[in-house]
C-alpha positions as CSV (number, residue, x, y, z in Angstrom):
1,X,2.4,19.6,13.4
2,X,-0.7,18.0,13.1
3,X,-0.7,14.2,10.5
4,X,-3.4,12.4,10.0
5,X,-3.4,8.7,8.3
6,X,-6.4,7.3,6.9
7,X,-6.0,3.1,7.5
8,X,-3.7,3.9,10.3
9,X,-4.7,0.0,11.6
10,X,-4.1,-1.4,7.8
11,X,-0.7,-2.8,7.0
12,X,1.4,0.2,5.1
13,X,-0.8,2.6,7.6
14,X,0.7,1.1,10.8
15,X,4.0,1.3,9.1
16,X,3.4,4.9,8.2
17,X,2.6,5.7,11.8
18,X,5.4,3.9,13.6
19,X,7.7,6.2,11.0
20,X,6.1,9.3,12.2
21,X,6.0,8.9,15.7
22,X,9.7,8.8,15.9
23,X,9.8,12.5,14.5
24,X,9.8,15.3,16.8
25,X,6.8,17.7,17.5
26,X,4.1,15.6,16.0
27,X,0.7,15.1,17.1
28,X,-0.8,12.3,15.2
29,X,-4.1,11.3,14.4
30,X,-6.2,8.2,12.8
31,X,-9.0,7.1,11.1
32,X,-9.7,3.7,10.7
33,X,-13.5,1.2,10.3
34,X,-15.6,1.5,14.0
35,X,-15.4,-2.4,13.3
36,X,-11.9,-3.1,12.0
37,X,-9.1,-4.8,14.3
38,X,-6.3,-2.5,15.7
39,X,-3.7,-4.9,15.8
40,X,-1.0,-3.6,13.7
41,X,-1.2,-0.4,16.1
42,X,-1.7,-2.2,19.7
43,X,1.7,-1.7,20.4
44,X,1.5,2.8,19.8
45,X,-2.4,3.0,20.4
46,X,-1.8,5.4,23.0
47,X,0.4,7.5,20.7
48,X,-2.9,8.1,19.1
49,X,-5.9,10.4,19.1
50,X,-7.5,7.6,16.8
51,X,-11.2,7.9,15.0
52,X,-13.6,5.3,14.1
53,X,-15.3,6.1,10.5
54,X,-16.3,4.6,7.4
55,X,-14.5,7.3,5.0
56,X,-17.4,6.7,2.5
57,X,-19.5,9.0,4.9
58,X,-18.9,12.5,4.1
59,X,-20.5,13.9,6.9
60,X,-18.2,11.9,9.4
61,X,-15.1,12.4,7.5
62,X,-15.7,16.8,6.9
63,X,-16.3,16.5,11.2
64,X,-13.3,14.8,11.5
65,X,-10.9,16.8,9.1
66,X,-12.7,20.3,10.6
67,X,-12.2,19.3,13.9
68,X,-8.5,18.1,13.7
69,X,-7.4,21.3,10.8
70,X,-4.3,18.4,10.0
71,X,-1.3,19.7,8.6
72,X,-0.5,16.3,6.6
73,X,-3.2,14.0,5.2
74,X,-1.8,10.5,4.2
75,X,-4.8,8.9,2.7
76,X,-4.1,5.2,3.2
77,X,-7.8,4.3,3.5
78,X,-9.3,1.8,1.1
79,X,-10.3,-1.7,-0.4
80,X,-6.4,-2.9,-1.2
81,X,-6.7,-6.3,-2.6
82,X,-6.9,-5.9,-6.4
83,X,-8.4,-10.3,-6.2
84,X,-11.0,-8.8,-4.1
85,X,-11.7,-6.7,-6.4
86,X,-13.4,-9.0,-8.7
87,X,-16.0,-10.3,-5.8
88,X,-17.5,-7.4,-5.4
89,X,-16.5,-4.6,-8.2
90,X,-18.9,-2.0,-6.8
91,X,-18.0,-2.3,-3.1
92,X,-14.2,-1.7,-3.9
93,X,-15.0,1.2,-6.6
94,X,-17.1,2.9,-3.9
95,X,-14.8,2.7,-1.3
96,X,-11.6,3.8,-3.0
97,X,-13.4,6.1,-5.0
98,X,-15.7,8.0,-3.0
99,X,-13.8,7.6,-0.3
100,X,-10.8,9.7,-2.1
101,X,-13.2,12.3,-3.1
102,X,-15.0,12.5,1.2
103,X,-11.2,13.2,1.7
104,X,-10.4,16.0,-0.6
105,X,-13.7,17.9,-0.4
106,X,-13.6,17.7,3.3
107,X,-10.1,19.9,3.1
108,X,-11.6,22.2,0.6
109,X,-14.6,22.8,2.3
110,X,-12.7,23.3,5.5
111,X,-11.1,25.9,3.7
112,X,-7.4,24.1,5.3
113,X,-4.0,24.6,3.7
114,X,-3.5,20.4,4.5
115,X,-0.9,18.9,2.4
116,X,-2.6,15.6,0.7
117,X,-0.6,12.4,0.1
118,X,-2.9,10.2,-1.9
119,X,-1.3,6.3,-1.8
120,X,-2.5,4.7,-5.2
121,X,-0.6,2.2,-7.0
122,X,1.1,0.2,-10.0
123,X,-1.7,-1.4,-11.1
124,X,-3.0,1.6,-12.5
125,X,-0.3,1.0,-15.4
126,X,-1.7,-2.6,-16.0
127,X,-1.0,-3.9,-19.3
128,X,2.5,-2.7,-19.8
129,X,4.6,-3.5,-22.9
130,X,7.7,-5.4,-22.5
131,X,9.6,-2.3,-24.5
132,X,8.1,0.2,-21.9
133,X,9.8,-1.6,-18.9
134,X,10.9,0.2,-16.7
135,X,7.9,1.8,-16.3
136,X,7.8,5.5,-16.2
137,X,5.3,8.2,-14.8
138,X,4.5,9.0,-18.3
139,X,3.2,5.2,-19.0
140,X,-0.1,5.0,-20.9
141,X,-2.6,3.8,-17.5
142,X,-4.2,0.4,-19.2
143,X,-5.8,-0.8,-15.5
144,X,-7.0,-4.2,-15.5
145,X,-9.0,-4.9,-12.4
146,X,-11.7,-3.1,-10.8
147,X,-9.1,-2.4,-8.2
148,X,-6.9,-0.3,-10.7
149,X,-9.7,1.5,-11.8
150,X,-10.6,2.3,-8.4
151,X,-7.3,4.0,-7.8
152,X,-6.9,5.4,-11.1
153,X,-9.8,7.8,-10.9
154,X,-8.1,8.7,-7.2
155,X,-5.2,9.5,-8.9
156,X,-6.9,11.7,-11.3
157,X,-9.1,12.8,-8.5
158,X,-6.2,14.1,-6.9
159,X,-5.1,15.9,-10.3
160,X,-8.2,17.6,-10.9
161,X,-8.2,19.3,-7.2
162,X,-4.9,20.3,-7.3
163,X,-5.2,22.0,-10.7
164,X,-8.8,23.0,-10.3
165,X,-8.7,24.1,-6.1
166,X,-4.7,24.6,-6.4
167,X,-4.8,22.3,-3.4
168,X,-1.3,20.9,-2.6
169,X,-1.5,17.2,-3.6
170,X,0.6,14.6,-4.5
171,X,-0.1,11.1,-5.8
172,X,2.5,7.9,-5.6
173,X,1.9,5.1,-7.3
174,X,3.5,2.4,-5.4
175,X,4.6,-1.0,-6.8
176,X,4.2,-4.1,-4.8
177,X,5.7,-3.5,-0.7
178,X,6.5,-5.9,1.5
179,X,6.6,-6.5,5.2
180,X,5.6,-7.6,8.6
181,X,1.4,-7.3,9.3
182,X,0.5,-7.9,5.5
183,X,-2.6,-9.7,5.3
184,X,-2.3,-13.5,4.3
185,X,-3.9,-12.9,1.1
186,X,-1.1,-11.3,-0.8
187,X,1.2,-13.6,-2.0
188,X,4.5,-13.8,0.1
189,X,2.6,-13.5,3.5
190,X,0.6,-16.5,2.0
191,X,3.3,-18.3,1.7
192,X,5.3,-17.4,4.9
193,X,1.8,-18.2,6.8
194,X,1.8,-21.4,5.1
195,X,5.4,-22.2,6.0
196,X,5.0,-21.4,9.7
197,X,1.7,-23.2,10.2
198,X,3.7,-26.2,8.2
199,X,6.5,-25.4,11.3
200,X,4.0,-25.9,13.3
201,X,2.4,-29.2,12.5
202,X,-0.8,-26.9,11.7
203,X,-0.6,-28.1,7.8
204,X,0.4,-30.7,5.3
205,X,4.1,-30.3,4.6
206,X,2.9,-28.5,1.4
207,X,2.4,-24.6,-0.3
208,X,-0.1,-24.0,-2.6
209,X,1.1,-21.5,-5.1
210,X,-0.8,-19.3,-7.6
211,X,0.9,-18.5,-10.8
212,X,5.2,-18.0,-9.7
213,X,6.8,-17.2,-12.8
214,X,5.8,-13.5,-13.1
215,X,8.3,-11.5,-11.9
216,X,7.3,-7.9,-9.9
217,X,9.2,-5.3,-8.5
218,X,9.2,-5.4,-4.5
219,X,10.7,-3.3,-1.9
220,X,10.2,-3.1,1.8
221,X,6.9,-1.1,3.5
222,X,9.3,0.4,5.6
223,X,11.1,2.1,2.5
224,X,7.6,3.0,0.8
225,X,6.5,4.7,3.7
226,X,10.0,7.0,3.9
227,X,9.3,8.0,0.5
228,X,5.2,8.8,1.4
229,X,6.7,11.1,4.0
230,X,9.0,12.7,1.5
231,X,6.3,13.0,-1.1
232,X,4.9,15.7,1.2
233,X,8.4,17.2,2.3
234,X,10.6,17.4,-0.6
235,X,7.7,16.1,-3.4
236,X,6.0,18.6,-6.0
237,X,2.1,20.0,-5.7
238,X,0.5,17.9,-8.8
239,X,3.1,15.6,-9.5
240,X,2.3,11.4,-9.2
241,X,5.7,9.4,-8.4
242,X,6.1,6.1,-9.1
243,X,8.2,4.0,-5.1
244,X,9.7,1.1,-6.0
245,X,13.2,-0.5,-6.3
246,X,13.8,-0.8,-9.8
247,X,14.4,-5.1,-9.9
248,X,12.2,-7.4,-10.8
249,X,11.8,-10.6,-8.5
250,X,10.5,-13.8,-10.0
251,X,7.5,-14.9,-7.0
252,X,9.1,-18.2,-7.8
253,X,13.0,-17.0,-6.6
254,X,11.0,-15.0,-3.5
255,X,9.4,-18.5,-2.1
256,X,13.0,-20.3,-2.8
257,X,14.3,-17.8,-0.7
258,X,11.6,-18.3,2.4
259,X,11.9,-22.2,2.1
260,X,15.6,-22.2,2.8
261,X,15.1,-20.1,6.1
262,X,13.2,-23.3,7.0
263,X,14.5,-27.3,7.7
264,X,11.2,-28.4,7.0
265,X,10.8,-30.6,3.5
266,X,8.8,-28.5,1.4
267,X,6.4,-29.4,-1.6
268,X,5.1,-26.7,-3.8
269,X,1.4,-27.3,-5.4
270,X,-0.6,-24.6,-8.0
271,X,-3.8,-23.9,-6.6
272,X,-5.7,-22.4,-9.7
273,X,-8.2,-20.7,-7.3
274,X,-5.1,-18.7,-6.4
275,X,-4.5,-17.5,-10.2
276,X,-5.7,-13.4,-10.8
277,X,-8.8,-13.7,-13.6
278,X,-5.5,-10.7,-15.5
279,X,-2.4,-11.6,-14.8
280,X,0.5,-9.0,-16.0
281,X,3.8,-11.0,-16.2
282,X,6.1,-8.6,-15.9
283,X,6.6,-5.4,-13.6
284,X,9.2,-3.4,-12.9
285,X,9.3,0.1,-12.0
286,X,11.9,3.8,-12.8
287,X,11.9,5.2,-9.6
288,X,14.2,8.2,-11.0
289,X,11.6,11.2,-11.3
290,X,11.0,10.5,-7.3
291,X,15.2,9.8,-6.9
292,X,15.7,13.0,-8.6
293,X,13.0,15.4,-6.6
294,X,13.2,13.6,-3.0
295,X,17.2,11.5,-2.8
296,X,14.6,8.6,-1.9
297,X,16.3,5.2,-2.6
298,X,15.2,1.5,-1.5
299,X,17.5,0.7,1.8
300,X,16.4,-2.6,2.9
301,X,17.7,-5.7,1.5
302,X,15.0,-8.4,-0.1
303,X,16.3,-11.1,1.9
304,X,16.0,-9.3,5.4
305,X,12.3,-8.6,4.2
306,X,11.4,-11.8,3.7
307,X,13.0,-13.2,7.2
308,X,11.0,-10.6,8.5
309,X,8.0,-11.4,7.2
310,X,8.7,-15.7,8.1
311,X,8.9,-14.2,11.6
312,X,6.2,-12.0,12.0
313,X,3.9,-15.2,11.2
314,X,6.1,-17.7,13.0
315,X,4.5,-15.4,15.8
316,X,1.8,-15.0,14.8
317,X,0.3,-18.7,13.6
């Protein structure tokens, strides 16, 4: 079988890879920026047939995708920082957008019977009602961020081809994942950076915080990406799933947590420059539609995560 993963280098995409390449009878291939770091795959790069392209050329990804005929598609690729977002709107529509669509009209016009995971996310649902939590797949999509927009037209992108081209697709929408190799600008690896450059005598014995009262729903990248695979196994042409755990953890109980993994005397400061310009307070996911289709069910607890993620920067810093 032939699986390819767009972002292979990115954080769930390394993830993703390390999952697949302990399966049997699997060639896998990449795609990842000519001038992104490889990092998070160093340690399986030769496990790789691995291809440098920006996916917003279409020309580069249909000679790719004809060249390899993959079996899977996992389309990781993209801008993933919804903060980011707000810098440079057109950038991150572009990319996620277009990007989505090089993907899907490369397969067609390759005339390939690929099956397509598209990885888009929670924030699609954006402003969601305290009486509609947990949130379901049938959720009204109120997106607040250029980010969410971004991957709410791939979600529908990926809709529209399977209903239009009867290509086999199927769209996640993942809540908030955590792990090892998540870049420092996403809250909890902020904050375990922080604590093991602190350990280090690299910074002020203090963490600047954004706003730590909302509370999310979290579960570990190593579960999400179980349950991308499955999406393609046991998961339903046309369907979108919502992967999460189904709890909601305050940020503020998650950084309590990482400071008593460490002996070092702690103070907590907000940082307003750390605050999103729309905020949504509350997030917590129904996983039951994917439960239901796939037996897919969060494994790994929260507080293994988090020591995890302390140690993969204790490393790192």
């Amino acid at each position: 079988m032939r699986v390819l993963v767009t972002g292979i280098a990115g954080f769930a995409g390394s993830h993703l890879a390390d999952f697949i390449l302990n399966k049997n009878n699997i060639k896998l291939y990449g795609i990842e920026l000519s001038d992104k770091k490889i990092d998070n795959i160093s340690h399986i790069k030769d496990k790789i047939e691995l291809y440098r392209c920006d996916i917003r050329d279409d020309s580069a990804v249909y000679r790719i995708i004809s060249k390899i005929k993959p079996d899977f598609i996992f389309h990781l690729a993209g801008q993933s920082f919804p903060l980011r977002s707000w810098s440079s709107p057109s950038d991150s529509l572009i990319t996620n957008i277009i990007g989505a669509l090089n993907i899907l009209e490369a397969v067609r016009k390759s005339k390939i019977d690929s099956r397509i995971h598209i990885a888009c996310s929670s924030e699609e649902y954006g402003e969601v009602k305290r009486n509609e939590m947990p949130i379901r797949e049938c959720n009204p999509l109120r997106p607040l961020s250029p980010y969410a927009v971004g991957k709410l037209t791939q979600d529908m992108l990926g809709y529209q081809y399977y209903k239009v081209y009867k290509m086999f697709i199927v769209r996640t929408r993942a809540f908030n994942h955590l792990g090892a190799r998540m870049d420092e600008n996403f809250v909890i690896s902020s904050f375990s950076r922080q604590i093991a450059l602190i350990e280090k005598n690299r910074q002020r014995p203090v963490i600047y915080v954004g706003n730590i009262n909302v509370r999310r729903d979290f579960a570990d990248v190593r579960d999400v990406v179980e349950a991308y695979w499955l999406a393609l196994t046991k998961g339903r042409a046309g369907e979108a799933y919502n992967i999460c755990s189904g709890k909601g953890y305050k940020i503020r109980k998650l950084l309590e947590i990482l400071l008593s993994f460490t002996s070092q005397k702690i103070e907590i400061k907000i940082d307003r420059c750390r605050f999103r310009h729309s905020d949504i307070l509350l997030t917590i996911g129904d996983n039951s539609k994917f439960y239901r289709q796939t037996g897919w069910k969060p494994k790994i607890p929260i507080k293994e995560t988090l020591r995890d993620i302390l140690a993969y920067w204790r490393n790192k810093v």
